[in-house]
N, C-alpha and C positions, 0 to 999 in steps of 0.2 A: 127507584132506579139509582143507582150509583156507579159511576164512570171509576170511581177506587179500585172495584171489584178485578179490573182489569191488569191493575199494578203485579199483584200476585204473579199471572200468567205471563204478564210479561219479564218476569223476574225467573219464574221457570224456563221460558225458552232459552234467556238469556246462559242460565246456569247449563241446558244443554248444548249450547253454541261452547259456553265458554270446555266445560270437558270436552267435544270435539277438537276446539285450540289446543287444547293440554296434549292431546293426544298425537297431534299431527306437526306439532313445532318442535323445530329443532334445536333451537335455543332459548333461555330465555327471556334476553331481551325480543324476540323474535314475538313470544308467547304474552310480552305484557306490550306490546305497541299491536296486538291483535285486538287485544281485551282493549286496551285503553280508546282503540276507535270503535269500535262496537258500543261502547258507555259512552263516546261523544256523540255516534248517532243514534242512540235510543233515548237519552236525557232529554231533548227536545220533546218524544212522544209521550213521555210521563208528566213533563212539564204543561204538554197541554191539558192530558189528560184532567190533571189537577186545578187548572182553570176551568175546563167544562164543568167539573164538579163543582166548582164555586159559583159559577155562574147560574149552573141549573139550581143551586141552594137561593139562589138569590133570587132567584124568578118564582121557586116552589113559594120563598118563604114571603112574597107580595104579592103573590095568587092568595096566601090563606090569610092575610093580614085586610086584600080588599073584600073577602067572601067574609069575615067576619065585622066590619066595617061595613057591612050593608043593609041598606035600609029595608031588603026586601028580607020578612021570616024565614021565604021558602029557603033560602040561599043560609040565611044561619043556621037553620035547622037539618040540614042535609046532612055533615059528620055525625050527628047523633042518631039520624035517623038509620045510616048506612050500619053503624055502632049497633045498633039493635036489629038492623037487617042479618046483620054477621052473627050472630047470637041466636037469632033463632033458626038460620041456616043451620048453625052449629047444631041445634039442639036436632031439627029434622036428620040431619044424615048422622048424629047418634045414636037416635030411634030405631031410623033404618037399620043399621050395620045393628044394635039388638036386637033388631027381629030375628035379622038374617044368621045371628051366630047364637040366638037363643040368650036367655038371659041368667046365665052361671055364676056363681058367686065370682070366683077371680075375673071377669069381664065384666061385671058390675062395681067390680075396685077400682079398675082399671079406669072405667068411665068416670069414678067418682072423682079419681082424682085429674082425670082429662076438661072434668068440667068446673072441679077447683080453678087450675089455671086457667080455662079461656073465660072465666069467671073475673077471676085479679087482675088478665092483661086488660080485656072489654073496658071494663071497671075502672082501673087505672089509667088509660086512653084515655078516657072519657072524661074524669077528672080532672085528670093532667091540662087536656084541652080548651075543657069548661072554664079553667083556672084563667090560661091565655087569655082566651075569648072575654073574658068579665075584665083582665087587664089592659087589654089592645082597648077594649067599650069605654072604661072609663081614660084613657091617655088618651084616643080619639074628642070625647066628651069635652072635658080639658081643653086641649088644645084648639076646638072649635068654639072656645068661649064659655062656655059650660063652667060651673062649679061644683058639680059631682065629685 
């Protein structure tokens, strides 16, 4: 989820707010004290915007710092398990969709390299992750006394 996403749109409306000003002022000093309060009151909702996102980063990213920090398996093991759920989802509505359109040379390329990349991202997630995870274990370790 990312509260970013929003900046765009509100950047859009803005630009057709601002061409309706262009269009209906008569001067223009007239045309930049239009624009210039419209950017005084929309900076506020960007600016929040950009704290929610930090905020939620900060919550996301000591959700996944305590879930890896825990002493229960089930709870460490869940991203990789989800990682491998995603993977063979993957592979079932594959299957499917070859049955369903037959299995042709060009839609067998298509899949090969469909299944290259949810291959490299899974893969690379996972990695990526495992990496953290064995980092945050041993700084935790450490910092509880540990000499790991």
């Amino acid at each position: 989820m990312t509260f970013l996403a929003a900046i765009p749109v509100i950047g859009g409306l803005l630009d057709s707010v601002f061409n309706g000003i262009d269009k209906i002022s008569t001067t223009d000093e007239e045309r930049l004290k239009f624009k210039a309060d419209i950017m005084a009151l929309s900076a506020p909702v960007i600016t929040m915007l950009v704290q929610a996102q930090s905020e939620f980063d900060k919550a996301q990213q000591a959700i996944q710092i305590a879930a890896i920090q825990s002493g229960d398996a089930f709870v460490r093991r869940v991203r990789p398990a989800l990682m491998c759920a995603t993977f063979l989802a993957w592979i079932g509505i594959e299957g499917f969709a070859m049955y369903l359109n037959g299995a042709s040379a060009p839609y067998l390329n298509d899949a090969a390299q469909r299944a290259f990349y949810a291959f490299g991202l899974i893969g690379g997630l996972f990695t990526a992750t495992r990496g953290i995870e064995k980092g945050v274990m041993h700084w935790a370790s450490t910092k509880n006394g540990g000499s790991r």
